[in-house]
C-alpha positions as CSV (number, residue, x, y, z in Angstrom):
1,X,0.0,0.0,0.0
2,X,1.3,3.4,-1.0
3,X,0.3,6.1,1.1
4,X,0.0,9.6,-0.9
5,X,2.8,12.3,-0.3
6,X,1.7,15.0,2.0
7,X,1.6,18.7,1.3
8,X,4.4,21.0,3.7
9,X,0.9,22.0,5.7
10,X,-0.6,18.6,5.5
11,X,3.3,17.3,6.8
12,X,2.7,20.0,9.2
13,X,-0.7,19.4,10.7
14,X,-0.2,15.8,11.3
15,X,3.4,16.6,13.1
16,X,1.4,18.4,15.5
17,X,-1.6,16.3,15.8
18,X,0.3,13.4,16.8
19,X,3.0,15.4,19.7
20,X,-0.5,16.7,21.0
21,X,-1.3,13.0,21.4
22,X,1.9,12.4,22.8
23,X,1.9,15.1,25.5
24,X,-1.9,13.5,26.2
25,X,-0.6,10.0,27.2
26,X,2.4,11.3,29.1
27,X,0.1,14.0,31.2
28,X,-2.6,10.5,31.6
29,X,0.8,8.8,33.3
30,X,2.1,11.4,35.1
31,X,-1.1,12.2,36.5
32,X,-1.5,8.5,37.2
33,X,2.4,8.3,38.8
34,X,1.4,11.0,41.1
35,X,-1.7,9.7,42.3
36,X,-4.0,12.4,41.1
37,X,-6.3,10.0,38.6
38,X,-7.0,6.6,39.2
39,X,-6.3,3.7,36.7
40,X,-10.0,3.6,36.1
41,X,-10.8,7.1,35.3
42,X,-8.3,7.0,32.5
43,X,-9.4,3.6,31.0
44,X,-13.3,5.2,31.5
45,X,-12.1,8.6,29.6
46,X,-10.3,6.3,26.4
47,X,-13.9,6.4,25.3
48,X,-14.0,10.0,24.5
49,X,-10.5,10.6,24.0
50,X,-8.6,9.2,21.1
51,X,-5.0,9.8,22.5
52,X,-5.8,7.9,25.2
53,X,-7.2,5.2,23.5
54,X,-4.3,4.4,21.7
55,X,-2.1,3.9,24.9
56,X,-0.7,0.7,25.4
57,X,-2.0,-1.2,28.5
58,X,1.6,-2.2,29.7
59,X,2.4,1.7,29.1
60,X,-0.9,2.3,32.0
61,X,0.3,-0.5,34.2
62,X,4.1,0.7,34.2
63,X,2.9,4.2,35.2
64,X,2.1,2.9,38.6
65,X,4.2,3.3,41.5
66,X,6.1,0.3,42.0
67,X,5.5,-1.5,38.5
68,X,8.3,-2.2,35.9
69,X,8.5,-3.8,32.3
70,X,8.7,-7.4,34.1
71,X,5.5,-6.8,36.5
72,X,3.7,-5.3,33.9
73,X,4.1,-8.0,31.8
74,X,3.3,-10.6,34.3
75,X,0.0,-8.8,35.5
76,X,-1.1,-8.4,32.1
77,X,-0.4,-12.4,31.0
78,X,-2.4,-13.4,34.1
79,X,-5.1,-11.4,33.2
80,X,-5.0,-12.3,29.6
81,X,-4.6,-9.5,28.3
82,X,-2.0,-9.7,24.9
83,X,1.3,-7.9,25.4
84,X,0.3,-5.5,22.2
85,X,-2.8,-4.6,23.4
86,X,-4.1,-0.7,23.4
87,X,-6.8,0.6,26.3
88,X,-9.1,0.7,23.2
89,X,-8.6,-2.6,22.6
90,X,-9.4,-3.8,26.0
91,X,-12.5,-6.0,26.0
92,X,-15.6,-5.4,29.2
93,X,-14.1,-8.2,31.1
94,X,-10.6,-7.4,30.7
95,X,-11.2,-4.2,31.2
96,X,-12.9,-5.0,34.9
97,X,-10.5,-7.7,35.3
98,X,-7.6,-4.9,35.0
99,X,-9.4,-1.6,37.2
100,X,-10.1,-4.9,39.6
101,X,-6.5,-6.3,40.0
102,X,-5.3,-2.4,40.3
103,X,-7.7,-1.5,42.8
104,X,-6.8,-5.2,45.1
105,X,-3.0,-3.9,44.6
């Protein structure tokens, strides 16, 4: 698949479309690192919000205090939830499963 070439502005508008998304998912973890939203308010505002949407889950878990690369990864295979997974690909259960083991921890 070849994707068309982008005007200068076109170049331009999505260069700033997607470090707005960025700066969206790192102020979503550092407001989760400092303890000022919960793991659940994020995952419930991925509806609305694309940026967040597109976070990966073992990006989320490794926000929280006290949760590396290796626990993120082993929380999220015994939950069953794939290591490429996005919040917006989160199914109902895994979703409660995930705001449940986070909220037990």
């Amino acid at each position: 698949m070849v994707l068309r070439p982008l005007s200068a502005s076109e170049r331009a508008e999505a260069l700033g479309k997607a470090a707005a998304a960025r700066a969206a998912r790192a102020a979503a973890k550092e407001s989760l690192k400092n303890g000022t939203r919960s793991a659940a308010d994020i995952i419930d505002s991925a509806a609305a919000d694309d940026a967040l949407a597109r976070m990966r889950v073992s990006e989320l878990l490794e926000a929280l205090p006290g949760i590396g690369k290796v626990r993120a990864a082993a929380i999220m295979e015994q939950l069953g939830i794939a290591a490429s997974r996005r919040v917006r690909g989160l199914g109902v259960h895994q979703r409660r499963a995930l705001v449940d083991f986070i909220d037990e921890h």
